[in-house]
Structures are given as C-alpha cells and as structure tokens.
C-alpha positions as CSV (number, residue, x, y, z in Angstrom):
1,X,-83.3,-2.3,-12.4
2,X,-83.0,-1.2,-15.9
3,X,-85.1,-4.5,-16.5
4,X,-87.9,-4.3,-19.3
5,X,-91.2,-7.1,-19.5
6,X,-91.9,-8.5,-22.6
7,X,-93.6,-7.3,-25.9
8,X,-96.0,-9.4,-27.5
9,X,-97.0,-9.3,-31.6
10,X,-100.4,-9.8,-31.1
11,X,-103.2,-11.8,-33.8
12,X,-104.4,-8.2,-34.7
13,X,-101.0,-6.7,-35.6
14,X,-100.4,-4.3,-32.9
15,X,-97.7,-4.9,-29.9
16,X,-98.3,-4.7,-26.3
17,X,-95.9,-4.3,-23.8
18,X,-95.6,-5.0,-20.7
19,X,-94.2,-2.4,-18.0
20,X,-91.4,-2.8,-15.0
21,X,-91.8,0.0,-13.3
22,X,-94.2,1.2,-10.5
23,X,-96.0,4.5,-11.4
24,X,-98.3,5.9,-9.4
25,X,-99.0,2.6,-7.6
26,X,-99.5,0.5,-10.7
27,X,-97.2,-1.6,-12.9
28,X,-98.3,-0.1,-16.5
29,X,-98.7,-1.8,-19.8
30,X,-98.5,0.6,-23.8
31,X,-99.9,-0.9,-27.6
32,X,-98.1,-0.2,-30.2
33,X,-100.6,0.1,-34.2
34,X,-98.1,0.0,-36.4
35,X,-98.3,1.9,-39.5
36,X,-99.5,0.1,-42.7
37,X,-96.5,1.0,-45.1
38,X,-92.7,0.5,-44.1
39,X,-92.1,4.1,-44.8
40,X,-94.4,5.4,-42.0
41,X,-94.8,6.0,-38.6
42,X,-96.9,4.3,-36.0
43,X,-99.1,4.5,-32.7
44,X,-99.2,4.8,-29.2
45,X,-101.6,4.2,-26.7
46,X,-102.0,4.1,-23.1
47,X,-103.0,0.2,-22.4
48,X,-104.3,-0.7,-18.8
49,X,-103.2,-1.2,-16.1
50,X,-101.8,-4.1,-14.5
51,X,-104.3,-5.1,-11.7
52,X,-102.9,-5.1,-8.2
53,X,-102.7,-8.7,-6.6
54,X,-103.4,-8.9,-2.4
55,X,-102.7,-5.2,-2.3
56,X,-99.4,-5.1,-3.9
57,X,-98.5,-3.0,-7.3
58,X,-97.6,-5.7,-9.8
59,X,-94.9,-5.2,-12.6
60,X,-93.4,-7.4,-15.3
61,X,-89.4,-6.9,-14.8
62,X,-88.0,-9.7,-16.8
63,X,-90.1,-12.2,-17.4
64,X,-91.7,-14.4,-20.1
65,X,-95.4,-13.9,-21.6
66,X,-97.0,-16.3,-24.3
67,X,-99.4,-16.1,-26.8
68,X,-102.4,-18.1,-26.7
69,X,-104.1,-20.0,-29.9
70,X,-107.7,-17.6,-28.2
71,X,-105.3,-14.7,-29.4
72,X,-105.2,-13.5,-25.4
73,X,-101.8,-13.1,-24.0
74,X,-100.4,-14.9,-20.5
75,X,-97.9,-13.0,-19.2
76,X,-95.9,-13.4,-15.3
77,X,-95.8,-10.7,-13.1
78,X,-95.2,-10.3,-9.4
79,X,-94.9,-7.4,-6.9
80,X,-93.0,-4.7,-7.6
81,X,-89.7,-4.2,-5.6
82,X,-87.0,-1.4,-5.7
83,X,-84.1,-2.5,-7.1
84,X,-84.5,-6.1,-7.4
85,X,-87.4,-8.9,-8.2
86,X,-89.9,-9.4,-6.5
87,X,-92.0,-12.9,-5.5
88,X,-93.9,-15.1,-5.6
89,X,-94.7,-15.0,-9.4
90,X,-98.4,-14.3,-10.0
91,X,-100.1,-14.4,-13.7
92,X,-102.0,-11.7,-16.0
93,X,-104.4,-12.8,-19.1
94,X,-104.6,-10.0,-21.5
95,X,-107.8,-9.8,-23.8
96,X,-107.3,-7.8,-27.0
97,X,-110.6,-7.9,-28.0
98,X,-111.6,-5.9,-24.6
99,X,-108.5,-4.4,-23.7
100,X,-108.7,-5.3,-20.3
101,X,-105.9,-7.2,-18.1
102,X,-107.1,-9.4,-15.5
103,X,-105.6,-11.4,-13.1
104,X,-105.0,-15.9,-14.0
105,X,-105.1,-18.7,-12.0
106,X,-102.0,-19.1,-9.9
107,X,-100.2,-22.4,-9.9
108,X,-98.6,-24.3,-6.7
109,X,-94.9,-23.9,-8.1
110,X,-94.9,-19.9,-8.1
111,X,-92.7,-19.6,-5.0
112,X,-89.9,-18.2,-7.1
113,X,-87.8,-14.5,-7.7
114,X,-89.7,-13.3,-11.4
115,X,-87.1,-13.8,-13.3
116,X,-87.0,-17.2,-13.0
117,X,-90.0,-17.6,-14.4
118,X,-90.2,-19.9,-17.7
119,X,-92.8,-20.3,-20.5
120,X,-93.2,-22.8,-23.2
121,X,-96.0,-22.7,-25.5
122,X,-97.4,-26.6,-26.7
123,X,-98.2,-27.7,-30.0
124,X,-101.4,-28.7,-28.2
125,X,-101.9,-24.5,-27.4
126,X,-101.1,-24.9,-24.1
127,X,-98.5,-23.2,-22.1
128,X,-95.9,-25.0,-19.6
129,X,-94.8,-22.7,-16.8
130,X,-91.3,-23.5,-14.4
131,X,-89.9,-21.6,-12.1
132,X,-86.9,-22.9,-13.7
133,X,-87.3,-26.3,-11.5
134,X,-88.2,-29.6,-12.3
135,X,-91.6,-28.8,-11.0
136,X,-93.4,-28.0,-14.4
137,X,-97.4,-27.1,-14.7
138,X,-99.5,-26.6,-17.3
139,X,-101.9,-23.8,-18.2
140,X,-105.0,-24.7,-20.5
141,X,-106.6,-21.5,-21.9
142,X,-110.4,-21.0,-22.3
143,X,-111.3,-20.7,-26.4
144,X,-109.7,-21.8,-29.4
145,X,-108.2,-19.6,-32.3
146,X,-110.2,-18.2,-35.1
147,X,-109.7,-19.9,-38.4
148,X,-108.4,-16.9,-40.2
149,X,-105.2,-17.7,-38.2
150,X,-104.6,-21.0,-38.9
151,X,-101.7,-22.9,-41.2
152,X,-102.9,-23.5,-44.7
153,X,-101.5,-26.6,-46.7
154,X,-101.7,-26.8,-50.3
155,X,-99.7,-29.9,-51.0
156,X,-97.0,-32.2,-50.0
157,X,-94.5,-34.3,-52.4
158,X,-92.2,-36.7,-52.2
159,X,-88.4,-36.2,-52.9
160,X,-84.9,-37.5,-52.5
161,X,-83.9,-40.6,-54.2
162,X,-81.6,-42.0,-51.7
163,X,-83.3,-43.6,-48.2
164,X,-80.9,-41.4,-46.6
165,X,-82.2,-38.0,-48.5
166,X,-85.8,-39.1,-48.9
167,X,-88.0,-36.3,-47.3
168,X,-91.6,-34.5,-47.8
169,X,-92.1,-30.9,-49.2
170,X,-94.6,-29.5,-48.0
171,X,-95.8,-26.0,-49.4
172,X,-99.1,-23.8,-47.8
173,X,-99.5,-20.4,-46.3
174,X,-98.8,-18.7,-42.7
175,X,-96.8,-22.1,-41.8
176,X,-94.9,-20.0,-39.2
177,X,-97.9,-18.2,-38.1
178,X,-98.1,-14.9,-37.0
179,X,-96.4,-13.9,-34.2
180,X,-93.2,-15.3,-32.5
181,X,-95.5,-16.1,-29.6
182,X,-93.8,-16.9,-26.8
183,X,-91.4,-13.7,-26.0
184,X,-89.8,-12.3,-22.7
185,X,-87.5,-9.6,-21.0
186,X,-84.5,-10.3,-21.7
187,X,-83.1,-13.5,-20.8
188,X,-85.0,-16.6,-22.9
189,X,-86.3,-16.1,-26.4
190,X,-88.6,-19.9,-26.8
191,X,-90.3,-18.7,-29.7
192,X,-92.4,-20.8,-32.0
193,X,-92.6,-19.2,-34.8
194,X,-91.9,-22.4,-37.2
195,X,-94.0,-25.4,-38.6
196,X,-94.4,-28.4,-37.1
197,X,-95.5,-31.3,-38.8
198,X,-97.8,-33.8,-36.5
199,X,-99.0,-36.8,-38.0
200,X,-101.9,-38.8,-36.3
201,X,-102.2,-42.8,-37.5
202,X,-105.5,-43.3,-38.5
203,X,-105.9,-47.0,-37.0
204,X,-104.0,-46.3,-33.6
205,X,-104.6,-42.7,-33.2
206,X,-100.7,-42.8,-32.2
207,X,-99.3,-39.1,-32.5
208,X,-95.7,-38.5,-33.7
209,X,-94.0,-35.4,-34.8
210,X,-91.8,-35.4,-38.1
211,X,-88.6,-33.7,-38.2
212,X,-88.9,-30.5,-40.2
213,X,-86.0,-28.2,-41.8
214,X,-85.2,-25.9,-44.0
215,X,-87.5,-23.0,-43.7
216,X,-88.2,-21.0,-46.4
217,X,-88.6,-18.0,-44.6
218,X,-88.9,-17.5,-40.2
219,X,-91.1,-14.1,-41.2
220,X,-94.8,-14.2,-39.6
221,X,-97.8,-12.3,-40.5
222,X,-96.9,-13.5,-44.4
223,X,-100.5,-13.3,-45.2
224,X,-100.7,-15.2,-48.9
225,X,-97.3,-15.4,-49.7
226,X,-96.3,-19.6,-50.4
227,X,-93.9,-20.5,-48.0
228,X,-92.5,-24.1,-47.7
229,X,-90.7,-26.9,-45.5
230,X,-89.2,-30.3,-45.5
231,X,-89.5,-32.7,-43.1
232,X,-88.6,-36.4,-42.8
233,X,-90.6,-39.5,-41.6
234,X,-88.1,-42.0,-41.2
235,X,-88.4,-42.7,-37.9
236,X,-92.3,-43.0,-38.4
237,X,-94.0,-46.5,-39.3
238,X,-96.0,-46.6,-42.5
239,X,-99.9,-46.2,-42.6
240,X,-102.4,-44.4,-43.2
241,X,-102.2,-40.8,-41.2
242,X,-104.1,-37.2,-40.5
243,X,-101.5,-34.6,-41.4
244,X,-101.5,-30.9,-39.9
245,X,-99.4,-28.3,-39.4
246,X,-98.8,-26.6,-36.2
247,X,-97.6,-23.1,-35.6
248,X,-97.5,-21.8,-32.3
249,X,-100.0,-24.1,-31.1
250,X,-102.5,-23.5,-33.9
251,X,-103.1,-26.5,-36.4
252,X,-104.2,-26.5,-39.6
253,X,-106.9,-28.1,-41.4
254,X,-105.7,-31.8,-41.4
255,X,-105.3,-33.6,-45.1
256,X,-105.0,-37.0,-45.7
257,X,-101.5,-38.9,-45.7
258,X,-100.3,-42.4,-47.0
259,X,-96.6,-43.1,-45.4
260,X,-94.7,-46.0,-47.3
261,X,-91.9,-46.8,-48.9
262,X,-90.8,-43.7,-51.4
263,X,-92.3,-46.4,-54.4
264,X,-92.3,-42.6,-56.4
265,X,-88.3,-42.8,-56.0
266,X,-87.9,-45.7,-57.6
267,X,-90.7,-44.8,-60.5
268,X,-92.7,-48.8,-60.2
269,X,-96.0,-48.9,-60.8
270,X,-98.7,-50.3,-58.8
271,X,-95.8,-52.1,-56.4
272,X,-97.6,-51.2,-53.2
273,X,-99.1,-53.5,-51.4
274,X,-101.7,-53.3,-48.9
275,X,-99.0,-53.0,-45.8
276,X,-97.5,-50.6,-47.7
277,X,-94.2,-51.6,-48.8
278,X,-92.9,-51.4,-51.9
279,X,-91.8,-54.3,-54.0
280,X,-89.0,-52.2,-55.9
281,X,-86.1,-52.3,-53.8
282,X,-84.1,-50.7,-56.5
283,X,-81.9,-48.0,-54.7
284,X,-81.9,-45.5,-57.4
285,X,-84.7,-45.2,-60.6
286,X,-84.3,-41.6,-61.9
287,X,-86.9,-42.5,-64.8
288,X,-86.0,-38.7,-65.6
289,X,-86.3,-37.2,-62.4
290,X,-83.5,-34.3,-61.7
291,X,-81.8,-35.4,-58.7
292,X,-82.2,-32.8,-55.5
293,X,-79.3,-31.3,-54.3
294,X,-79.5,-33.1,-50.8
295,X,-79.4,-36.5,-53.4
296,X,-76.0,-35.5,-54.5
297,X,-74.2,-33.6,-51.4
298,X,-75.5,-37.7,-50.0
299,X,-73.9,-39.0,-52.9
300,X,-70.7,-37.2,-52.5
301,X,-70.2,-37.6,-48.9
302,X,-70.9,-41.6,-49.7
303,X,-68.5,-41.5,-52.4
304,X,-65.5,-39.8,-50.1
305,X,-66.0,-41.9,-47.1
306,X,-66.0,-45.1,-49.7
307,X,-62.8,-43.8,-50.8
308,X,-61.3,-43.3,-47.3
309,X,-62.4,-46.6,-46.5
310,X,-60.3,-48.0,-49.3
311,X,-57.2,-46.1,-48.7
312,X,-57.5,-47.1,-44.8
313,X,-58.1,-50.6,-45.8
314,X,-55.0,-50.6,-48.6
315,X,-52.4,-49.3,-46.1
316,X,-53.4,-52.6,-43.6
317,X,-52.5,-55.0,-46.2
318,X,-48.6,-56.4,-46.0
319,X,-46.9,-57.3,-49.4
320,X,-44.3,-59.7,-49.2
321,X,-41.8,-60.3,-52.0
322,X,-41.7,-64.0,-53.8
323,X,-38.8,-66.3,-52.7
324,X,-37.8,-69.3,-54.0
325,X,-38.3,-72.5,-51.8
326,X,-35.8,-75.3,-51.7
327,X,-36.8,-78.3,-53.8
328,X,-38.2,-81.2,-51.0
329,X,-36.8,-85.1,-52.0
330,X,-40.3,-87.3,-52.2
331,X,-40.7,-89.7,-49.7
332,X,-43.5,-91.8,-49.3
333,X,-45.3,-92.3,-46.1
334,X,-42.9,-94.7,-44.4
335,X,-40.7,-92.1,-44.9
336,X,-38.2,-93.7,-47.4
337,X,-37.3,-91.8,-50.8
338,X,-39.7,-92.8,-53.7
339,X,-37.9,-95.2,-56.2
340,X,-38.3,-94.6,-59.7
341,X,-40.8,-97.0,-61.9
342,X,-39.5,-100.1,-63.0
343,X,-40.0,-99.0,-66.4
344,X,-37.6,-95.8,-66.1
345,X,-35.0,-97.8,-64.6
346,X,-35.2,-100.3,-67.7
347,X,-34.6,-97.1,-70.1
348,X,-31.5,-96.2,-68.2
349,X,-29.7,-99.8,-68.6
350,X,-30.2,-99.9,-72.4
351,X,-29.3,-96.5,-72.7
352,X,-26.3,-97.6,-70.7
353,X,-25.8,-100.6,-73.5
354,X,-25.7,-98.7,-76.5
355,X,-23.0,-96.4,-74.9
C-alpha cells in the first residue's frame, strides 16, 4: 500500500507511531525519545502492539489519530487488508503513562473504508469523528490534562486607534501548546496547534470565540519563551467576561475581562459608564500614543479609496459652457407689455421741449 499511520508528538516529548503493516499477525506501533540537543541523535523502541479486534490483525494505513487534553492518544484503525483498506473503522486509546494500547468504544457511523476516517479535536477536548459523512459523533475522554500543560496568560492590552484596527494583544506562554495534536497519514493535517481566545459573559454565561491572528510563532513545546496574539472582539457585545486561552483543547487559567468601547483609544477619563460605553466618541485621540502599523496600512487604504471615490464621482459631473440668453420683453400678467411710469414718460416730453 505504501500507506503510513500517523505520528503523534506526545505531552512527554517522545513520538509514537502508528504501524500499517501486518507483522507476524499484529499491526505494530514504535516511540521515538528524541535527543535533548539539536546536534544529537535520538531513540527507538519497540511500542506495543495494536490489539486484535473480533480476531482480525488491526493496522493504521492512513488514517487520523488525536491527542487528548488526558495526554492519551485516539487513534482509527481497522483490519488489515493486502493491498487496500480495510473496514469498518475501529478505535485504539494509547496510554503513555502505561504504555499500553487498548481497544475504544466504537461509534454507530464506523461503517466506512479507513481512510475515510476524520478527526477534529474541540476546544472543549473533545474529539469529533466522520467517516467523511454528515453523520458526525463525538468522543469524550476520561481525565483532564495536568496543569503543567496548560496556556499561561500574563496580560492583555488594548490597541489600534481606529474601530476598524482596534484589537487585544495578548502575551503568555505555551499559547500554541505542545503538540500539533491532531495528525494523520497522509491525507488531512487538522492540527491545532494555535490559540484560541474564548470568552465566557459573566451574567449570561454566553460563550463566543474571538477572532485571533497573527501568531508570533506556530512552534509547540516553547516551554518559557513569551509568545503573543491578537485577536478582535468586535463582533462580541460588551460586558463583563472570563477570558482563557485554548490550545488544543486545553484552557488556561481564566483572568478577568471588561469589553467596551476602546475608551483607552481615545485617552478620556473616567467616560465609562456602567453599560459600558464610552462617552468620547472622538475617532482618533493619540494623546502620545505611537500609532500601530495596522492603524496606518487602515489609514492608507481609507485614504486611497476616498480618493477613488472622488475621481469616480468628478468624471460623472457634466460641465456646460455659459451662453447668453435672449433678453425677454416684460409683460404683466394679462399678458400686455409693461408701460413705463408716468413719471419717465414726463421726462421724455421736456427733454423733447428743450430740443
């Protein structure tokens, strides 16, 4: 088949793969330790082997495994077949912290070739599993993660001056966490390892998800090292919220977060009232504030499409050159023309007189 299963980084640092191939009447799995300087060279060892299911040897020829917030990895697998995939798809949960590979729970929608197979891991740590159908299930694992593993945030400003460019930067440690976590043969790469930013409102308890961007770095496993991301709550009503940070399905320690109108931007003080809106409306209030560079490529783009809007707008209007009109007897409203007053007509005969 020349098929491979899926490798998975694992919360401990070594790599597990997942073996396609029947070998002596068992699919076979290997763990990688890699070495603890770039310069050197690392480990292998045998792993176990994949358990047989109903009496068949199972393998992992392309499919997807995920790694859960317990640190235990679910991978697919189904019987092994020469020369093509086999079916139905049946499920393996991998413990690092015994080393043992037992068989999961098998969901109704398995019915499926392998390498149809589809995993997605939740922000919740949960794993949704397709066999690339609209029949979707969901796979809720036993523990929760150790704390070592978690997202660390260490703070979160406000920037942008513009409402279009106003964003959060929010700075911590192991915001992409430390694995890619969801990983498979070779045909779907769903992995997770980025920050997401859920807010929770403190009143409702209403979730929503901020959009976040600019990554300073997709690396995992960064141990200390400050990494940072912006995200936007514009589409998010102001209140009081819980803020965390997910990666890969593990959330941070939650912190405390006032959403309102970016009264910072515009540098007033004590404008907020209690439904927190700002009474400065004043677009932009630098007060010495540098402006961002997302501020001015806003700026610039507002600027050009002002100026295209003028240029379109000039070409529609028609110039038409002054003529003279013809000068129009007075009439009055019966229609006859308007005698002179008596007085002007008097000037005329003595002026007639003298002559």
């Amino acid at each position: 088949m020349s098929e491979i299963g899926p490798a998975m980084l694992l919360y401990n640092g070594n790599v597990i793969y997942f073996g396609a191939a029947n070998v002596a009447g068992f699919g076979k799995t290997a763990i990688y330790t890699p070495t603890a300087i770039y310069t050197g060279t690392g480990s292998w060892i045998q792993g176990p082997d994949i358990p047989k299911i109903g009496g068949n040897t199972m393998v992992c020829n392309d499919c997807p495994a995920s790694l859960l917030p317990n640190g235990k990895v679910l991978a697919a697998c189904a019987p092994f077949a020469l020369n093509n995939w086999g079916a139905p798809i049946e499920f393996l949960e991998y413990d690092p912290f015994t080393n043992t590979l037992q068989q999961a729970p098998t969901p109704p929608n398995n019915n499926a070739q392998l390498y149809w197979s589809r995993f997605m891991l939740l922000p919740t740590g949960q794993v949704l599993f397709s066999p690339s159908s609209s029949n979707v299930q969901c796979y809720t694992p036993d523990s929760g993660p150790q704390d070592a593993w978690r997202p660390v945030i260490s703070s979160v400003e406000l920037q942008g001056f513009l409402s279009s460019t106003v964003h959060h930067l929010l700075k911590g440690t192991q915001l992409n966490g430390l694995s890619q976590a969801n990983m498979y043969g070779d045909d779907c790469n769903p992995s997770t390892n980025y920050p997401l930013v859920r807010l929770r409102n403190n009143i409702s308890g209403q979730v929503f998800f901020a959009r976040t961007y600019d990554f300073s770095t997709r690396a995992v496993g960064t141990g200390q090292s400050p990494q940072s991301v912006r995200f936007s709550a514009a589409h998010i009503p102001y209140g009081h919220y819980e803020l965390c940070v997910i990666a890969n399905g593990i959330s941070s320690n939650c912190i405390s977060f006032r959403h309102h109108y970016p009264c910072q931007a515009c540098g007033c003080r004590d404008c907020c009232r209690a439904k927190l809106e700002c009474c400065c409306r004043e677009p932009i209030c630098a007060e010495g504030k540098v402006m961002t560079e997302p501020d001015i490529i806003a700026l610039r783009s507002q600027i050009h499409q002002l100026s295209r809007s003028v240029d379109r707008f000039g070409s529609r209007i028609v110039v038409e050159e002054p003529h003279q009109q013809p000068k129009e007897v007075k009439r009055d409203e019966k229609g006859a023309r308007t005698r002179r007053p008596r007085a002007q007509r008097g000037d005329n005969k003595r002026r007639r007189k003298r002559r």
